[in-house]
C-alpha positions as CSV (number, residue, x, y, z in Angstrom):
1,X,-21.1,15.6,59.0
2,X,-21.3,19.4,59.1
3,X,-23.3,21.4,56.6
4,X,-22.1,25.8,56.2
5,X,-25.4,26.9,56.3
6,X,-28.2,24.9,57.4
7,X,-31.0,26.5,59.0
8,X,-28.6,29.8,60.1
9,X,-28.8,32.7,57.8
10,X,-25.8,34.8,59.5
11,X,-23.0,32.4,58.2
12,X,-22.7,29.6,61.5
13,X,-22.0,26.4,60.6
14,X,-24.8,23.8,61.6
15,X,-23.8,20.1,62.5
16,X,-25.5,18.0,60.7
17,X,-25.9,14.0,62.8
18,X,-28.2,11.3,61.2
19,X,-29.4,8.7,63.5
20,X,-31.5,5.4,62.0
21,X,-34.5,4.7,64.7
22,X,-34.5,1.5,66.2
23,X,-36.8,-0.9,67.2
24,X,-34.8,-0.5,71.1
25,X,-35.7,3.3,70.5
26,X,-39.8,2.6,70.4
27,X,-42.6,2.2,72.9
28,X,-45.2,-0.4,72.8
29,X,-47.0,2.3,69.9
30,X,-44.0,1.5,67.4
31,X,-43.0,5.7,68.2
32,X,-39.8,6.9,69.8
33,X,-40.0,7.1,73.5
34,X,-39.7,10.8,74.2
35,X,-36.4,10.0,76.6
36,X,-34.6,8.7,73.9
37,X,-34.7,12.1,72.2
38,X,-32.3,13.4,75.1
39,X,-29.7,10.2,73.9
40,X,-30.2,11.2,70.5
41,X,-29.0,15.2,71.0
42,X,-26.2,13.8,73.7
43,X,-24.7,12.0,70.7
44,X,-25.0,14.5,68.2
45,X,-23.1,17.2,70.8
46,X,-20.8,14.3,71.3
47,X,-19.7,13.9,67.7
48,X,-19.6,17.7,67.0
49,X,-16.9,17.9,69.8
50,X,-15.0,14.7,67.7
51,X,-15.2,16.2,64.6
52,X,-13.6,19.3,66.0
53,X,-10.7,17.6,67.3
54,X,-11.9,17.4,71.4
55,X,-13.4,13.8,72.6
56,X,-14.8,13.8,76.6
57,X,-12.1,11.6,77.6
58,X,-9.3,13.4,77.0
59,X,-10.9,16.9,78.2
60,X,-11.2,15.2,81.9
61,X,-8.0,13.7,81.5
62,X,-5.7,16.8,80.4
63,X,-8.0,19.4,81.4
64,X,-10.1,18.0,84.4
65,X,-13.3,19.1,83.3
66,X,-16.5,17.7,82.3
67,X,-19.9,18.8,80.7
68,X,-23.0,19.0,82.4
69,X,-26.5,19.6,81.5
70,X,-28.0,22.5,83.7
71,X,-31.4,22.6,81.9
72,X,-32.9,21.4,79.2
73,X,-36.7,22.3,77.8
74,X,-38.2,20.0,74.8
75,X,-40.7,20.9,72.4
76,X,-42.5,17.7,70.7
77,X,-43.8,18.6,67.5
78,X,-44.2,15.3,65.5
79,X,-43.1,11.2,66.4
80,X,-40.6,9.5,65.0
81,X,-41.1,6.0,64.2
82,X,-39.2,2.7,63.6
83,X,-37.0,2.5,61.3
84,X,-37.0,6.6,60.7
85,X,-33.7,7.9,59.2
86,X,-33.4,11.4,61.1
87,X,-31.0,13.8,61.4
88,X,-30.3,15.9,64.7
89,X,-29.0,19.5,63.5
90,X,-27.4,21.6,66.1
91,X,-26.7,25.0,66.4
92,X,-24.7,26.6,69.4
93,X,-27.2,29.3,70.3
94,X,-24.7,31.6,72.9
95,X,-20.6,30.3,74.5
96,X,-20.1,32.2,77.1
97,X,-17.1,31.5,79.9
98,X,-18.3,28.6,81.7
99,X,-21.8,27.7,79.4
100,X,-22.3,26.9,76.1
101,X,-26.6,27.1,74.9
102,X,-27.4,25.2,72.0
103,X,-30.6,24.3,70.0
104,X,-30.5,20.8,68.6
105,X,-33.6,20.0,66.1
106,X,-34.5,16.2,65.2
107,X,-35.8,16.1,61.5
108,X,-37.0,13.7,59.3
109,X,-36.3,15.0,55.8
110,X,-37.4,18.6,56.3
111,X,-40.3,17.1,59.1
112,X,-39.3,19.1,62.1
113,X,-40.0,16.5,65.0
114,X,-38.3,17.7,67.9
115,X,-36.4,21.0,69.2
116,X,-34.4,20.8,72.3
117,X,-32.5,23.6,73.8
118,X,-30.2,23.4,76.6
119,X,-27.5,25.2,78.6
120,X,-24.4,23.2,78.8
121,X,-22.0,23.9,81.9
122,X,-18.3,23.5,82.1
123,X,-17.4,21.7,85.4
124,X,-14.2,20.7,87.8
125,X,-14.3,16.9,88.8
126,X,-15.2,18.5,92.2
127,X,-18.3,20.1,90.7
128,X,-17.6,23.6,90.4
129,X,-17.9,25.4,87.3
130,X,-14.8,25.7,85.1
131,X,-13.9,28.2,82.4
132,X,-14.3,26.7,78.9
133,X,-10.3,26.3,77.6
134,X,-9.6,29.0,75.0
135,X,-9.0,26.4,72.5
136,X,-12.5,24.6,73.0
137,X,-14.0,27.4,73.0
138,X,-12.2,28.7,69.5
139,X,-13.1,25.5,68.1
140,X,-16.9,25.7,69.0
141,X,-16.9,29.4,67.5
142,X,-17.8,28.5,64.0
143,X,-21.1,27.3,65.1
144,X,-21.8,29.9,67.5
145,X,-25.0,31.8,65.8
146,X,-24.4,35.4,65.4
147,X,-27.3,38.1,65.9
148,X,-28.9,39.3,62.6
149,X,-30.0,42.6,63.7
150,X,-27.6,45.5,64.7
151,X,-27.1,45.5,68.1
152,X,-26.9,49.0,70.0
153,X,-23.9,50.8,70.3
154,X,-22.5,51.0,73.6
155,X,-21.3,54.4,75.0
């Protein structure tokens, strides 16, 4: 599920992933344990790459690479609780030759709950960093945020 405008005012597409919470999600509290927000933005980066066309499997088999995440900071804002439908929006932040930064937000309705940001690295099955392929990395472009303020000329 993809929506062409989201929460981007420059024109980037935002995907758009709704999760259910379940009771295997929640502490003892009845409230999402604050790990299983990680699993939640892994999926949603998982089915933008499907609905694009590229699936993890066939990346390491044909092109030998893999993602990895190199860092990842979480702001908690509000819980989410059993049964919550949420939706986990993602926006890809910066693609540069080897990295991808994205922001994923977890909402219920218009409830901001959770904003993760993270820098993705492309890696070689012998864990060196890879190039992104030129067709991944075409694909991803779409929702790749662009800056909204004029950016200097350079001489």
């Amino acid at each position: 599920m993809e929506n062409d405008d989201g929460d981007n005012n420059d024109g980037a597409k935002v995907h758009v992933w709704p999760i259910r919470v379940y009771y295997e999600d929640t502490d003892a509290a009845g409230i999402v344990y604050y790990a299983n927000y990680l699993k939640f933005v892994e999926r949603a980066r998982t089915e933008l790459l499907r609905e694009i066309g590229i699936d993890h499997s066939r990346l390491q088999a044909e092109d030998g690479i893999a993602f990895a995440v190199r860092d990842c900071t979480i702001d908690y804002r509000a819980p989410a609780r059993l049964d919550d439908a949420l939706e986990v929006r993602t926006r890809l932040l910066e693609i540069s030759g080897a990295a991808i930064r994205a922001e994923q937000s977890v909402f219920r309705g218009e409830d901001l709950l959770v904003v993760a940001t993270l820098r993705i690295v492309c890696l070689r099955a012998n864990g060196r960093p890879a190039r992104l392929p030129a067709g991944l990395r075409a694909a991803m472009d779409p929702y790749r945020t662009r800056p909204t303020t004029p950016q200097p000329e350079r001489a």
